[in-house]
C-alpha positions as CSV (number, residue, x, y, z in Angstrom):
1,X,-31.4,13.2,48.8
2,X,-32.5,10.4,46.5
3,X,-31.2,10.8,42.7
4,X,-34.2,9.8,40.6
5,X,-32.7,10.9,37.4
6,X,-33.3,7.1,35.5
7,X,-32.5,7.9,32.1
8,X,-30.0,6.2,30.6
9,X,-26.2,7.1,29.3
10,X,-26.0,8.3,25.8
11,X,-24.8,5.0,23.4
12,X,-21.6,6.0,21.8
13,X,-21.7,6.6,17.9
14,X,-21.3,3.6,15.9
15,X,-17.9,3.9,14.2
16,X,-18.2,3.7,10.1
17,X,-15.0,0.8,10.3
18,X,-13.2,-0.4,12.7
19,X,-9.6,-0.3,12.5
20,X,-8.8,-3.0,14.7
21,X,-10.8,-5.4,12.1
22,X,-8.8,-4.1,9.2
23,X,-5.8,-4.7,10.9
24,X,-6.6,-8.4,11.2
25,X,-8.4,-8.3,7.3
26,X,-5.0,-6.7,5.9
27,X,-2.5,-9.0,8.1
28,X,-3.9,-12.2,6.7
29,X,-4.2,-10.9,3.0
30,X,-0.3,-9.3,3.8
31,X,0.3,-12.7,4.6
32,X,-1.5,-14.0,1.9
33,X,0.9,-11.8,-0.8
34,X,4.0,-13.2,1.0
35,X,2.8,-16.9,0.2
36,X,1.3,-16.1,-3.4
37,X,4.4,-14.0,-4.2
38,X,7.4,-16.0,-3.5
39,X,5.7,-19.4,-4.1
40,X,2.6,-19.5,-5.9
41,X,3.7,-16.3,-8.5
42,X,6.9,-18.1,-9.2
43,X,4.7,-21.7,-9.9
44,X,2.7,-19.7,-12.3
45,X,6.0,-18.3,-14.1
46,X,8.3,-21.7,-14.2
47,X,4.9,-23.1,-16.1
48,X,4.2,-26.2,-13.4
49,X,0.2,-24.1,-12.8
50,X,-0.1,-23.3,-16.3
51,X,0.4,-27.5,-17.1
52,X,-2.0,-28.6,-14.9
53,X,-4.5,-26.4,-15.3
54,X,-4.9,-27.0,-19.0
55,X,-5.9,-30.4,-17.9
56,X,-9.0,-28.8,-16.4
57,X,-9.7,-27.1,-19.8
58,X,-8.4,-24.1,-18.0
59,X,-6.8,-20.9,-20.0
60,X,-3.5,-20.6,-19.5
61,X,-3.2,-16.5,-19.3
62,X,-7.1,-16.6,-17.2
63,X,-4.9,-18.5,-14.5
64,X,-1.4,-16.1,-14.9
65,X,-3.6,-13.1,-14.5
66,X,-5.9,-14.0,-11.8
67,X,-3.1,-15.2,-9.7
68,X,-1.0,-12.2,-10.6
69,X,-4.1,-9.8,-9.9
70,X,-4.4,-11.2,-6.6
71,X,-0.5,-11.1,-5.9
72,X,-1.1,-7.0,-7.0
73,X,-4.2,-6.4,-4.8
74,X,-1.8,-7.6,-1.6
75,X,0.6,-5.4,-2.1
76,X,-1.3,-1.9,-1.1
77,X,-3.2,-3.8,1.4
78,X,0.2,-5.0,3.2
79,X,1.4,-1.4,2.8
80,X,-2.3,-0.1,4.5
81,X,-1.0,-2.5,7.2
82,X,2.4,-1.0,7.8
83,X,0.8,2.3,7.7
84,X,-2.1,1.8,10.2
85,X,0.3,0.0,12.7
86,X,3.0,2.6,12.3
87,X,0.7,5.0,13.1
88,X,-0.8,3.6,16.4
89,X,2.7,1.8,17.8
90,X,5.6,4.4,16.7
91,X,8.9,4.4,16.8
92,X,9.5,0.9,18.7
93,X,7.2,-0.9,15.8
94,X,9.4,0.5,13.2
95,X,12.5,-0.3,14.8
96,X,11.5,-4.0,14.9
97,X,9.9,-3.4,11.3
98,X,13.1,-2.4,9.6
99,X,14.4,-6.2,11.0
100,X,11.5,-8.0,10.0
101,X,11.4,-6.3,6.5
102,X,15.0,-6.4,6.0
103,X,14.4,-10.1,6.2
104,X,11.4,-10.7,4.4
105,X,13.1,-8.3,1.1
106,X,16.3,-10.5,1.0
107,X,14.0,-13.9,1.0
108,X,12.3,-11.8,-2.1
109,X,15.1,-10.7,-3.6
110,X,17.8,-14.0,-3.2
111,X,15.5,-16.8,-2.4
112,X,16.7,-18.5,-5.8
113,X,20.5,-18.0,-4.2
114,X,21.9,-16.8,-7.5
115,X,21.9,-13.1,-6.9
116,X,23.9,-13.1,-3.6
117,X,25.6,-9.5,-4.7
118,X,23.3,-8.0,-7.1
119,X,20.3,-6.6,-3.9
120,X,18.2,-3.8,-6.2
121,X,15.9,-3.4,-2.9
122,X,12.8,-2.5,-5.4
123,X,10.6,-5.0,-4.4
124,X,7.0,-4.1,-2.9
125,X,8.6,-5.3,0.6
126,X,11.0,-2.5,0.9
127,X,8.4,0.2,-0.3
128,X,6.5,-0.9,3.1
129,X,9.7,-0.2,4.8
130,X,10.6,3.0,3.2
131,X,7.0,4.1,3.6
132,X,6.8,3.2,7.3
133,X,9.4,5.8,8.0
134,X,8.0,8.2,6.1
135,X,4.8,8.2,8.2
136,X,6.1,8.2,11.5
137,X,8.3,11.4,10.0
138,X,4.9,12.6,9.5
139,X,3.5,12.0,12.3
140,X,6.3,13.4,14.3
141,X,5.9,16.6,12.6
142,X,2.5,17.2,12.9
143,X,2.0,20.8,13.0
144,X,5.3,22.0,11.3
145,X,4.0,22.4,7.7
146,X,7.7,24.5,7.5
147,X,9.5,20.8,7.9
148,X,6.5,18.2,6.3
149,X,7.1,20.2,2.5
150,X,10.4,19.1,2.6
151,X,9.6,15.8,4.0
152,X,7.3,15.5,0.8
153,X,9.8,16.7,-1.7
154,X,12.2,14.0,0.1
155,X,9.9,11.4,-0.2
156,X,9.3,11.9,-4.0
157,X,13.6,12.1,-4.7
158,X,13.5,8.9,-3.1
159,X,10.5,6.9,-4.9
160,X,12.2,8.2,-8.1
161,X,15.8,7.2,-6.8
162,X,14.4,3.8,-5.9
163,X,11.8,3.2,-8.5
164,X,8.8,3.3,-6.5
165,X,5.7,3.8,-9.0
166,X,3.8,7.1,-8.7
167,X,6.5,9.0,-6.6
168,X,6.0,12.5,-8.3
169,X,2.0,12.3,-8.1
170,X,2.2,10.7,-4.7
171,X,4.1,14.0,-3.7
172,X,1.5,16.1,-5.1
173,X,-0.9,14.3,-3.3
174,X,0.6,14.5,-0.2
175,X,0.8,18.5,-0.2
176,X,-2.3,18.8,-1.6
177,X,-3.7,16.8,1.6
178,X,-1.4,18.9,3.7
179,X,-3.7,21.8,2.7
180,X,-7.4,20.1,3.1
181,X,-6.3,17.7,6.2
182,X,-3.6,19.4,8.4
183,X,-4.5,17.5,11.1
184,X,-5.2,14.1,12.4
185,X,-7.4,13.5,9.4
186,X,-4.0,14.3,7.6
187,X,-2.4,11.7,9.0
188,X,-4.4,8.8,7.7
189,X,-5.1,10.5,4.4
190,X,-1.2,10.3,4.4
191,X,-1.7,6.6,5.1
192,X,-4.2,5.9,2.5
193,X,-2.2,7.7,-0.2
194,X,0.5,5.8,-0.2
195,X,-2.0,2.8,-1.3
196,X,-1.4,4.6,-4.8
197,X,1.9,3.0,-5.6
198,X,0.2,-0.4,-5.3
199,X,-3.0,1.0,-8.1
200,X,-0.7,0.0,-11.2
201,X,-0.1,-3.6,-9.9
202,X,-3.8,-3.6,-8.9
203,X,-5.4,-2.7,-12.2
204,X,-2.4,-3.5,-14.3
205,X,-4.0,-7.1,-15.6
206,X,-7.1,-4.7,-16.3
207,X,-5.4,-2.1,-18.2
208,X,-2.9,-4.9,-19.9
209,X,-3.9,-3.3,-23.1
210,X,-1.4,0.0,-21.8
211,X,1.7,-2.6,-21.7
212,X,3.7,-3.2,-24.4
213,X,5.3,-6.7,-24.7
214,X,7.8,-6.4,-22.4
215,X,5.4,-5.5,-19.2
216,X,6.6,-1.2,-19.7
217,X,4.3,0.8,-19.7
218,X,3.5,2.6,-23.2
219,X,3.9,6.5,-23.1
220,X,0.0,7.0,-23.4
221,X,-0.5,5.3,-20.5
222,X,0.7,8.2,-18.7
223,X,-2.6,10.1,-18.2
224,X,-3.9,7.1,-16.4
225,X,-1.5,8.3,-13.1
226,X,-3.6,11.4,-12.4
227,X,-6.5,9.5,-11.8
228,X,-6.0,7.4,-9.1
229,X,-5.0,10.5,-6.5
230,X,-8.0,12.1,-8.0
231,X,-10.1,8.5,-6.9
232,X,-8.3,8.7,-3.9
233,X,-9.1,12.1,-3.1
234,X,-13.0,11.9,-3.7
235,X,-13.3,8.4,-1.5
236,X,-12.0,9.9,1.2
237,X,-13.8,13.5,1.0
238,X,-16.7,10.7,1.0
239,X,-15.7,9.3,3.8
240,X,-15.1,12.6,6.0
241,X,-18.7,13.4,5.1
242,X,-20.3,10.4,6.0
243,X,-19.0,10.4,9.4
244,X,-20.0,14.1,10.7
């Protein structure tokens, strides 16, 4: 019997991203914080930008805030990275991340060799460390909600412990998302949400009015912290809907 049946294989639905091009995207802007961080961020500081830009009739605080706002915008994107990578590799990637990171936060923290002793291990590198753990915790734990709440509650003693922006709304977050996602979804919402540490430093040379002199934040800026999660929240419900 001859099969005459010609029609042809149903095309696989188009994919709303790829994740495998936002893994290249985030490496080379991850990258791109490393270099602008250490190196071009400390340029800015020490005044040698600052000189030669007002030769080009530049402002001085355009160029420190531009360079600083990119510096910011890096940070969540390298974290994004950690998170995406932890989530397809496991354990064997964060093994070989807590070298690599270990590394990369004493370069950030004693580069200038004068504070051999004094490691505070706050910097935005060590969040992607701490976070990467957290995840694959996660991950682990799928369907135990019994063992993830105090995995949360963990999370946010730490980010307050170690001065990690947002700990105690990032927590909320995470149990609200425990609630609408308990699945796979969950897992990258988890991901994403962890990009909220990083919103201060992003829009923080937007909101500069909400700093006092010494870069703190002033107590009224406080309300601003709920609405990222809530930003956060309705992207991704925007997301989920797009793609059924």
């Amino acid at each position: 019997m001859f099969n005459y049946n010609t029609s042809k294989p149903a095309e696989p639905a188009k994919k709303f991203f790829s994740y495998q091009a936002l893994y290249f995207i985030f490496s080379l802007l991850a990258i791109l914080y490393m270099v602008n961080e250490i190196v071009v961020f400390d340029l800015v500081v020490s005044g040698y930008i600052r000189a030669g830009a007002s030769n080009f009739g530049a402002d001085n605080n355009t160029i420190y805030l531009v360079l600083s706002l990119i510096s910011r915008v890096s940070i969540p994107i390298g974290v994004f990275l950690v998170f995406l990578s932890t989530l397809k590799r496991g354990k064997k990637f964060v093994l070989n991340l807590t070298i690599v990171t270990f590394i990369f936060e004493i370069i950030y923290d004693l580069y200038s060799f004068d504070k051999l002793i004094d490691i505070k291990f706050q910097s935005p590198v060590f969040s992607l460390l701490l976070g990467a753990f957290f995840t694959l915790a996660w991950k682990y734990f799928d369907f135990k909600k019994i063992i993830r709440l105090p995995l949360v509650i963990l999370y946010i003693f730490v980010s307050i412990y170690s001065r990690v922006d947002y700990g105690i709304i990032i927590g909320i977050l995470f149990v609200v998302l425990n609630f609408l996602e308990p699945n796979r979804k969950g897992q990258s919402l988890f991901s994403f949400a962890v990009l909220i540490p990083g919103a201060s430093m992003i829009f923080a040379p937007l909101f500069y009015y909400f700093y006092d002199e010494n870069n703190n934040r002033k107590s009224y800026n406080s309300s601003l912290n709920f609405i990222f999660p809530i930003i956060a929240l309705l992207l991704w419900r925007l997301r989920i809907l797009i793609l059924r």
